[in-house]
Each structure stands twice: as C-alpha cells, then as structure tokens.
C-alpha positions as CSV (number, residue, x, y, z in Angstrom):
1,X,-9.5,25.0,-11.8
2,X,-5.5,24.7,-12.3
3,X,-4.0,22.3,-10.9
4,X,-0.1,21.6,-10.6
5,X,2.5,18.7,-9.7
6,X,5.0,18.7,-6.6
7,X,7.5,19.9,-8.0
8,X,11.2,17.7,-8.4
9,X,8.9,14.5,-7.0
10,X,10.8,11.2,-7.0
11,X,9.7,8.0,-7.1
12,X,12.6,6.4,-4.9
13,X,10.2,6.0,-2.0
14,X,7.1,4.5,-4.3
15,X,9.4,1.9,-5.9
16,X,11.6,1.1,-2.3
17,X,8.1,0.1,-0.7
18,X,7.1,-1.9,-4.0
19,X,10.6,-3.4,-3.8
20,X,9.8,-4.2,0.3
21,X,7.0,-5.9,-0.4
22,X,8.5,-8.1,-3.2
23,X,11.2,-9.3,-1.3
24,X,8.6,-10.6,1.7
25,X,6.7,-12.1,-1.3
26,X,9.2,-14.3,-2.4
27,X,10.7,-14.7,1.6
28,X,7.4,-16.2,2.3
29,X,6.8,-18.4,-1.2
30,X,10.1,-20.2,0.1
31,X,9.0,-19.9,4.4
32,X,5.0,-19.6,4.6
33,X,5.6,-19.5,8.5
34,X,6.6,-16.1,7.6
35,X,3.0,-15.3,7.4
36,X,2.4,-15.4,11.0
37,X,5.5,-14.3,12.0
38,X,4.9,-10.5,10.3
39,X,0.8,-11.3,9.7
40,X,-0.9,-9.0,11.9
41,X,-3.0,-11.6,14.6
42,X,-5.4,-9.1,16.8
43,X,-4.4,-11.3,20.0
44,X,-0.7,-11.5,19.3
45,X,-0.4,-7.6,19.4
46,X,1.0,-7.1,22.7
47,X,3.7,-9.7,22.1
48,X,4.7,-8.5,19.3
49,X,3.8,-5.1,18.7
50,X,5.3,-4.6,15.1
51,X,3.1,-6.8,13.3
52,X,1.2,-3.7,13.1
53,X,3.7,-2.6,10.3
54,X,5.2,-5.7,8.8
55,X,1.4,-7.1,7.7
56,X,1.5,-4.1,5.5
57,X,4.6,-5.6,3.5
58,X,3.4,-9.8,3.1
59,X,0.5,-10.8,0.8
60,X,-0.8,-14.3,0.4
61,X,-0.7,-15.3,-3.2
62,X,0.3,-13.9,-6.7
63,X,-3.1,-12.1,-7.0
64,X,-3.4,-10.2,-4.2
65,X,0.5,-9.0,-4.2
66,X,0.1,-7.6,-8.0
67,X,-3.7,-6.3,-7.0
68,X,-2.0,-4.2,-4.5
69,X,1.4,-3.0,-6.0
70,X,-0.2,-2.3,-9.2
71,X,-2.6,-0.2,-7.5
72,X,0.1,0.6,-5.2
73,X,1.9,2.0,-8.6
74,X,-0.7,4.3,-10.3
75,X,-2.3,5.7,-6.8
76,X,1.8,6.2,-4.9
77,X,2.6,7.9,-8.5
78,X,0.0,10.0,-8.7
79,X,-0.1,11.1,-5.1
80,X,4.1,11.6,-5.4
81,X,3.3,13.9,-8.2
82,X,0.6,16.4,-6.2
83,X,2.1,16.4,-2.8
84,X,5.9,14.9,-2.6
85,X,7.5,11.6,-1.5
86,X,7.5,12.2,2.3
87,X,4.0,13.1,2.7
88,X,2.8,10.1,0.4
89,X,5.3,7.8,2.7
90,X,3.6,9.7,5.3
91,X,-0.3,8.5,4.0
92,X,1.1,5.5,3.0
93,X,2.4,4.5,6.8
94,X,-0.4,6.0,8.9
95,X,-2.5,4.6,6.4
96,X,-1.7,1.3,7.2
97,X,-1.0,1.8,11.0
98,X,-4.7,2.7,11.1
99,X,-5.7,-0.3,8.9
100,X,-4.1,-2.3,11.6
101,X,-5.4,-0.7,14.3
102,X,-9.2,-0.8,12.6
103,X,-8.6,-4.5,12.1
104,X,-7.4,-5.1,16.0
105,X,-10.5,-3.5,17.1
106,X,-13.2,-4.5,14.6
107,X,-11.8,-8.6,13.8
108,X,-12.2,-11.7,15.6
109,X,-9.1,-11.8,17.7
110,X,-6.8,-15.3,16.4
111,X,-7.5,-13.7,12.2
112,X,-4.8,-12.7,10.5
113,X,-4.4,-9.8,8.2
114,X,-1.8,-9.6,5.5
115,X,-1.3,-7.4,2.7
116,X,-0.8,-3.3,1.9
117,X,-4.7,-3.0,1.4
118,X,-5.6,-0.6,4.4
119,X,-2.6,1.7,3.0
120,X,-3.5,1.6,-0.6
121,X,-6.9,2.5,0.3
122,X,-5.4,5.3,2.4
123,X,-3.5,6.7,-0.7
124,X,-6.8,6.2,-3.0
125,X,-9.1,8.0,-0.5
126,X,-6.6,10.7,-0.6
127,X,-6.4,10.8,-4.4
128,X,-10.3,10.9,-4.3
129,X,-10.7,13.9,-2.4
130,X,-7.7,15.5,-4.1
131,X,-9.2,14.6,-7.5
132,X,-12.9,13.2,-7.6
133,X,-13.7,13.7,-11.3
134,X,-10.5,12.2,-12.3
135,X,-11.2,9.7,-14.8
136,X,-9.9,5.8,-14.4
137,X,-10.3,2.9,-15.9
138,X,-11.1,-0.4,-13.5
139,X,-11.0,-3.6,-14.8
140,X,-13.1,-5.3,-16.5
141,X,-15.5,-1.7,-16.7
142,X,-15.2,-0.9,-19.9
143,X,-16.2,3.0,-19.6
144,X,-13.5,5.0,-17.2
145,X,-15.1,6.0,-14.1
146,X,-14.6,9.1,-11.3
147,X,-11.8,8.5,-9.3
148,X,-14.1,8.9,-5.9
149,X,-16.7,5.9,-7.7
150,X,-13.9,3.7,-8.2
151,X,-12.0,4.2,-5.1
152,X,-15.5,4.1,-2.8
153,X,-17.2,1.1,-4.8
154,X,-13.7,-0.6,-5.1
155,X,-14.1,-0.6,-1.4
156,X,-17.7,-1.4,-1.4
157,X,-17.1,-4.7,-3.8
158,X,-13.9,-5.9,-2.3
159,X,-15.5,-6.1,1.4
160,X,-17.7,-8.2,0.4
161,X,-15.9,-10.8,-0.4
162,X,-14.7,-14.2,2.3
163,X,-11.6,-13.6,4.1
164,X,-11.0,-9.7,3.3
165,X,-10.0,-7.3,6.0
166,X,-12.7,-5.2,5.7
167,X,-11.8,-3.4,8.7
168,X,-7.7,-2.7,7.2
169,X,-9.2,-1.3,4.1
170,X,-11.7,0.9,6.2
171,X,-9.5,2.4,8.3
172,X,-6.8,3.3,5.5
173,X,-9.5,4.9,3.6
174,X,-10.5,6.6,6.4
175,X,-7.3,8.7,6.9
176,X,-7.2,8.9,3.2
177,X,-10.1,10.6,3.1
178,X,-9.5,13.1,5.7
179,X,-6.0,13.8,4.9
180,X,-7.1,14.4,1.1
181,X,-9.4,17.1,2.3
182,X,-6.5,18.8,4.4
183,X,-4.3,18.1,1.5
184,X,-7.1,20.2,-0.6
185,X,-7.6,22.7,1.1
186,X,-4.1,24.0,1.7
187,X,-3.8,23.6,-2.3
188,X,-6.3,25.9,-2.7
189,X,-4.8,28.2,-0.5
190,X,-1.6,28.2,-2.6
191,X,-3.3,29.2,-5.5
C-alpha cells in the first residue's frame, strides 16, 4: 500500500502546544499552588469548569513533562504529516477533553489529574490505527516494535503504575482509536 503525507503540513500548532505546556511547567516550579488551580479535581468540576482543559497543559515533575512532550513530538509530527495541523489539534483537544471527562467519571472524586497523557494517547491510538506495522523504538527495548504493540502495551505498563490516571490515558486512546479508523478509511478512499 502507498501511502502519502498532508501535503504543506506545519508544525506551528505541534510546537505552540509544546511551548504551552513549558511555560505552565516552569509557572508551576516557581507557584506549585498552580497545580490545583488548573489540575483537573473530579469534585471541583462544576466550579470551575475549565480544569477540564488546563490539566492537559501542567505536569508534576521533569519526568513526566519530557515523557509527554517527547512523545508529544514524534506522535503530533507524525500525525501533522498524514492528516494536517487542524485535525491533529482537533485529536489532540478532544483527546484530552475525553481523558478528562473518563477521569471525572471513573476516579475517586478530591484526585487530581495533571499532565497531556489522555491527549498523547489520543494522537498514538490514532497513529496506531493509521499505521500498525510501523516500526518504533521504545526505551529501554532494544528491538523496534509495531506502532499498535507499543502504543497498546505502553498503555498497558503505564496504568499500572501508583498515582497514574488510568482513566485520562483510556479515554484519549479511546477517541484515538476510533478517529484513526475514520481517518483510515477516508484515506483509502482517496486513493
């Protein structure tokens, strides 16, 4: 099968979300009350509704920001390349709006959930769809793995560990996953 890119893609909107959620890094390293202020609390939603969008854009420590803007970087500039920056900003929001909402169903009610996981996972289920036998390499593997085993056993791995948001990263993948397939199928339309 032939595949080919979007054509005239930017990256403007990949590297204007990376730059977003660098900024709230280093605005909560210097004010970690900022946490709960745009962390997304399951109780506090009706009060203040956009937590739903700013959790997506504040991470709790050095690991998990560069985790998720690396992966951020090779999944968003992928994605840009096969279907154009407005429908990856479009994954890339409902994505995450979804990971909220997953988590404000599915967690205890005072957790909080921070970071761009649930959209990330959103762009990777997409990907994994889009291109399953794609070939990746995922640290510290040293053999490069399908694209759909990395992006469904990345999820498998990482919710098993304390204090994840399971339930953020299922519901981004979720939407990934179905919008890949919709996303695949009009591509084979095309050709």
């Amino acid at each position: 099968m032939i595949y080919r890119s979007y054509r005239g893609f930017n990256l403007i909107p990949l590297w204007v979300i990376i730059g977003l959620n660098l900024v709230l890094f280093i605005a909560t390293l210097i004010n970690r009350q900022l946490l709960y202020l745009f962390g997304l609390i399951p109780a506090d939603v009706l009060a203040r509704p956009w937590i739903i969008v700013t959790s997506m854009f504040v991470h709790g420590g050095l690991w998990h920001i560069l985790a998720n803007m690396i992966t951020l970087y090779f999944f968003g500039r992928y994605l840009c390349s096969l279907v154009g920056g407005k429908k990856f900003l479009i994954v890339y929001f409902v994505g995450g709006i979804l990971g909220s909402v997953f988590y404000i169903l599915l967690a205890p009610p005072f957790s909080i959930a921070i970071g761009a996981s649930g959209a990330v996972f959103a762009l990777g289920g997409a990907l994994a769809v889009m291109r399953p036998k794609l070939r990746v390499f995922v640290f510290p593997i040293p053999a490069p793995l399908p694209l759909w085993v990395a992006v469904i056993g990345g999820f498998l791995i990482i919710s098993l560990f304390p204090n994840v948001a399971w339930q953020a990263h299922l519901g981004g993948l979720a939407f990934g996953l179905a919008i890949g397939y919709f996303f695949r199928r009009r591509e084979r339309r095309l050709f």
